[in-house]
C-alpha positions in Angstrom: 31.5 -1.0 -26.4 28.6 1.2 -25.2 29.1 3.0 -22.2 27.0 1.4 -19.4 25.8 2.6 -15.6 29.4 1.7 -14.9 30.7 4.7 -16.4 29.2 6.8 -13.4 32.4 6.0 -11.4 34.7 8.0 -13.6 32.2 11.2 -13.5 33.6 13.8 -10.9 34.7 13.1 -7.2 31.4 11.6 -6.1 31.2 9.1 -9.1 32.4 6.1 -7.4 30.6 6.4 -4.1 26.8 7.2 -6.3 27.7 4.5 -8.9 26.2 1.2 -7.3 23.3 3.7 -6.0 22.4 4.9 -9.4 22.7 1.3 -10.3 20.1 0.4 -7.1 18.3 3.1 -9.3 18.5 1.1 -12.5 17.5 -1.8 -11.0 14.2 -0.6 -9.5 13.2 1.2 -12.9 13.6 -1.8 -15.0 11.4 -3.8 -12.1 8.9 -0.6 -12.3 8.9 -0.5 -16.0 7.7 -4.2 -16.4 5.4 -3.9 -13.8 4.0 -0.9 -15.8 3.8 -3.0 -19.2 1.7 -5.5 -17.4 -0.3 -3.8 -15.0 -3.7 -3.7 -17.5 -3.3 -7.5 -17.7 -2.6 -7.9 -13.7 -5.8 -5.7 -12.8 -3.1 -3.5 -10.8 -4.6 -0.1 -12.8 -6.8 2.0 -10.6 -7.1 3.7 -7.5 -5.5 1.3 -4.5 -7.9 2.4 -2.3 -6.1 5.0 0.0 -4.3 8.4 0.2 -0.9 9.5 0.8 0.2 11.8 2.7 -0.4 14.7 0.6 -4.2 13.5 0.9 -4.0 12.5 -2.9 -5.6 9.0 -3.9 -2.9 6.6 -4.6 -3.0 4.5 -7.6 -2.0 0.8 -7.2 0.9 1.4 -9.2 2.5 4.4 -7.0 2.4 1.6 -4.0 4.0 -1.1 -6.3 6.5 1.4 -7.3 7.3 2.4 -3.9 8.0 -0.6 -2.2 10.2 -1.9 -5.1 12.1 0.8 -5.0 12.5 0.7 -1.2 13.9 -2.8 -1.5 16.6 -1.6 -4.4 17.7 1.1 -2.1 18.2 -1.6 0.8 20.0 -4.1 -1.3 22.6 -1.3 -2.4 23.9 -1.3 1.1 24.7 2.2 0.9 21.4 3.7 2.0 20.7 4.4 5.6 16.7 5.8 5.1 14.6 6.7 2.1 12.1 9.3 2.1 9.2 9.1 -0.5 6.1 10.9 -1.5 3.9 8.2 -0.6 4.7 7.7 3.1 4.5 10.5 5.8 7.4 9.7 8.1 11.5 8.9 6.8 11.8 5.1 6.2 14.7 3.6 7.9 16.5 0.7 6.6 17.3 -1.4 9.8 19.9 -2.9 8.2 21.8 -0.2 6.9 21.4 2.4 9.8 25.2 2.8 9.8 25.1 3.8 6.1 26.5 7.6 4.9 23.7 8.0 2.1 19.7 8.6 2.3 17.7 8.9 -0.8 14.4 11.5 -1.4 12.1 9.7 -3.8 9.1 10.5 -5.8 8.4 6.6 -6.9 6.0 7.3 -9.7 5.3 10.6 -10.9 2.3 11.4 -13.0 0.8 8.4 -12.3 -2.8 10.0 -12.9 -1.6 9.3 -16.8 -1.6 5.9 -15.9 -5.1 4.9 -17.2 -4.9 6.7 -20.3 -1.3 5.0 -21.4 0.6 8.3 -20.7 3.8 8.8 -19.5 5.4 8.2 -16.1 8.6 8.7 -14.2 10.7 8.5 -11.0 12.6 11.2 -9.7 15.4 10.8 -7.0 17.6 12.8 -5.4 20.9 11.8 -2.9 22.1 13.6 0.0 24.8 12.2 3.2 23.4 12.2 6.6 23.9 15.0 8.8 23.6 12.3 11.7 26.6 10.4 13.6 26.9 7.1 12.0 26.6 5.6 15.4 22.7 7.1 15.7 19.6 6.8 14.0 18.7 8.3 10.7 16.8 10.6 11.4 14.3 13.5 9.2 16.5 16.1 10.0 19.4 14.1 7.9 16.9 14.9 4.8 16.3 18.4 5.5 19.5 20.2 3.1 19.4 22.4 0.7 20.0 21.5 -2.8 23.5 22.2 -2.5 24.4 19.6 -0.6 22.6 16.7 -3.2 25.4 14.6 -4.1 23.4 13.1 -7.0 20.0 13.2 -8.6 18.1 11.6 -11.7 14.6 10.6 -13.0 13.5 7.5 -14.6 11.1 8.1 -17.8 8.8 5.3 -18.5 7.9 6.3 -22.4 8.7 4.3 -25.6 11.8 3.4 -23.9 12.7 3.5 -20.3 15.3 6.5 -20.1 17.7 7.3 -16.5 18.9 10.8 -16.8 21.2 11.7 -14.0 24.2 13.8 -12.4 26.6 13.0 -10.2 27.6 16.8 -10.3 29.7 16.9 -13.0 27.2 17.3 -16.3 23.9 15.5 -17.3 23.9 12.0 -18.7 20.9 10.2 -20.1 20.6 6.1 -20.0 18.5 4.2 -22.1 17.6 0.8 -21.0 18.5 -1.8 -24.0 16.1 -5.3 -23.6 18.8 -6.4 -26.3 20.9 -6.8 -23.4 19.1 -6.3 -20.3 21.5 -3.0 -19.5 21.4 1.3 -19.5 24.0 2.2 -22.1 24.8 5.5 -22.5 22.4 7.4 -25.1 22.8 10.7 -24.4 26.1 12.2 -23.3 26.8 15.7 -22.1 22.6 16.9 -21.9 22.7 20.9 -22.4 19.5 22.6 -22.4 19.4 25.0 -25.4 19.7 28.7 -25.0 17.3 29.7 -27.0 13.4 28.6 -28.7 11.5 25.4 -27.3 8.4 25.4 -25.5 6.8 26.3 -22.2 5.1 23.6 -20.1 2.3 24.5 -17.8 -1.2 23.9 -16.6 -2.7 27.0 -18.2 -5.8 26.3 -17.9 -5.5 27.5 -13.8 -4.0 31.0 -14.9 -6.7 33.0 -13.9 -6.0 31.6 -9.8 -2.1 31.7 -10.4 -0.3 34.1 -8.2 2.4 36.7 -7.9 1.1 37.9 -11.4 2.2 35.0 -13.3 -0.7 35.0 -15.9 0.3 38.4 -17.3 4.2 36.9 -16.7 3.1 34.5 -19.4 1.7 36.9 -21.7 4.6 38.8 -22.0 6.8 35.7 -22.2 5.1 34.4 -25.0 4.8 38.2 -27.2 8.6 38.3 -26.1 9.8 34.5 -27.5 7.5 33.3 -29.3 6.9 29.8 -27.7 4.6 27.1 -28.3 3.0 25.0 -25.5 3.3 21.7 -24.9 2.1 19.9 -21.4 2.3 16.6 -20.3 1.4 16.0 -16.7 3.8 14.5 -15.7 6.6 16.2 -14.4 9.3 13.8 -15.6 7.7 13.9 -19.6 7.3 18.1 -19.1 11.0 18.2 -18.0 12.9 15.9 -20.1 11.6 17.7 -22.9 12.3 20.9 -21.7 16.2 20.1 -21.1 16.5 18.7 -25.0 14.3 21.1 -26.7 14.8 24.1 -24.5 12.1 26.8 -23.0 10.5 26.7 -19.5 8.4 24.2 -17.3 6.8 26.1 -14.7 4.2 25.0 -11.6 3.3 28.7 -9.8 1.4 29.1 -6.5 -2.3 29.9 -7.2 -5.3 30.1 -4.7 -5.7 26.7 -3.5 -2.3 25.9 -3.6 -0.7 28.9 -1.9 2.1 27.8 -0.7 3.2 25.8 -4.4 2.1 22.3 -5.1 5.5 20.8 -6.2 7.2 18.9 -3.0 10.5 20.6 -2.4 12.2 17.2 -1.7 11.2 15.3 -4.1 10.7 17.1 -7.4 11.7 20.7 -7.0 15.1 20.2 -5.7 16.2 17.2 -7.7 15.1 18.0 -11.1 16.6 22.0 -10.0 19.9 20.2 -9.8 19.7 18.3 -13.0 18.5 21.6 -14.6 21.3 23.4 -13.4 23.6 20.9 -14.3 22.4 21.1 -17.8 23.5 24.6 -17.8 19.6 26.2 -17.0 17.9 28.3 -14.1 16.0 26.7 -11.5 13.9 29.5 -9.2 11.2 29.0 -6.6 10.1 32.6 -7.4 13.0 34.8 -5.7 15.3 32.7 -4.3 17.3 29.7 -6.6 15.5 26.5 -5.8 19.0 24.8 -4.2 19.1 27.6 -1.9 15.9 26.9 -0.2 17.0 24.8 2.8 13.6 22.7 3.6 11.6 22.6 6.7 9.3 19.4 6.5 9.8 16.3 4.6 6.9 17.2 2.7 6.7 20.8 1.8 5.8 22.3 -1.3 6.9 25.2 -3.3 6.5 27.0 -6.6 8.6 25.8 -9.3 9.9 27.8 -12.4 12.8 25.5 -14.5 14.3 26.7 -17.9 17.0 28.3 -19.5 18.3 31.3 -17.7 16.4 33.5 -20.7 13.3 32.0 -20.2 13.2 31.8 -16.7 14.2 35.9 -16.1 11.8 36.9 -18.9 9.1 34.8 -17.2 9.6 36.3 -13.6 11.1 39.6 -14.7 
């Protein structure tokens, strides 16, 4: 018998409490992932007309996605708030407001590779409130360093709809079988290799990067001998990186000082599920979890990989 989404509550000390979260999770992914596989035949491709809060257009499908997985997280039970990319202030869940757990969501990453038929994902991350359970969630409850995530995961929306997540004890990859409407266990125990794979970044901005990082890559590539490969999609660019090994990168350049990654909802999750999988997530000097965040929606520079590739790269 395969292992299922159930198998979550036997993984470390915060595997039962996360289990029917990561489930909520599971839920909203296999709503997204039909809604994807549709969405040319529903006229629900394209721009919906708006911007988020990062002042980026939002696709119909990044509103879609939001608001179903909104409704997953309030049917769990356990989540007090949700924070997403697409909406500038915390959501609370009014029914729930009692609840210990709030979730950090990036609903649908990449979605600009939506009208070409390119990969998306969803990343999430976990924390606990900082808040008395008697009060109001509240944005503060969301501002913790990666250290204190309790659990965090992406969805990838490819060939097969994959949930890769950590409770904090290792990395474990789900793929969703239609055989049986379930995520059985696909890939147990993810490590990222040591050694060889590929770096992932938009090189075609090198000449605006910062901090030195074109000539970073020059000497990273005379020193390993990488290939490229790039995605644009964060989720894609990752998952890859953590089975085949090397470095996915995103440095500050001139228009983007500050980093263009949100610290919330990309850097710190997928720095947790890299670390879990044995690599080396840095936001230039300091270790991406140690960053404790300011603003719901900050951004920072992102450098994930095996501990080789990562030193070599900012060495």
């Amino acid at each position: 018998m395969p292992d299922t989404l159930n198998n979550i509550a036997k993984q470390g000390e915060n595997g039962a409490t996360m289990m029917p979260i990561i489930q909520g999770v599971g839920r909203a992914a296999i709503e997204i992932a039909a809604v994807l596989r549709g969405a040319v035949f529903r006229g629900a491709l394209g721009e919906a007309g708006g911007e988020n809060v990062q002042g980026e257009q939002q696709q119909m499908l990044d509103v879609l996605s939001d608001e179903i997985f909104l409704e997953e997280m309030r049917s769990t039970g356990f989540i007090c708030a949700v924070g997403s990319e697409e909406q500038e202030e915390l959501l609370v869940i009014e029914e729930y407001t009692h609840a210990d757990y709030l979730v950090l969501v990036d609903p649908l990453d990449g979605s600009s590779n939506l009208d070409v038929d390119g990969p998306v994902g969803t990343i999430f991350s976990v924390v606990k409130r900082k808040s008395a359970n008697s009060e109001r969630p509240h944005v503060s409850d969301t501002l913790q360093s990666g250290r204190h995530v309790v659990a965090a995961g992406y969805v990838l929306y490819g060939p097969s709809t994959m949930l890769v997540c950590s409770v904090g004890s290792g990395v474990n990859g789900y793929t969703f079988n239609p055989a049986v409407a379930r995520f059985e266990m696909s890939h147990a125990d993810m490590r990222i290799p040591a050694t060889g794979g590929y770096y992932s970044v938009n090189e075609s901005n090198k000449d605006k990067w910062q901090d030195n990082m074109g000539d970073n890559l020059r000497r990273l590539k005379a020193e390993t001998g990488l290939g490229m490969r790039y995605v644009g999609a964060m989720v894609a660019d990752m998952h890859r990186t953590i089975l085949k090994g090397g470095v996915f990168f995103y440095p500050a350049d001139n228009k983007n000082t500050t980093g263009k990654l949100r610290l919330l909802y990309e850097a710190i999750p997928m720095g947790f599920i890299m670390e879990q999988a044995g690599g080396k997530s840095m936001s230039k000097d300091i270790a991406v979890l140690d960053i404790v965040p300011e603003a719901l929606h900050q951004r920072v520079p992102v450098y994930l990989g095996s501990e080789a590739n990562v030193d070599s790269l900012l060495g």
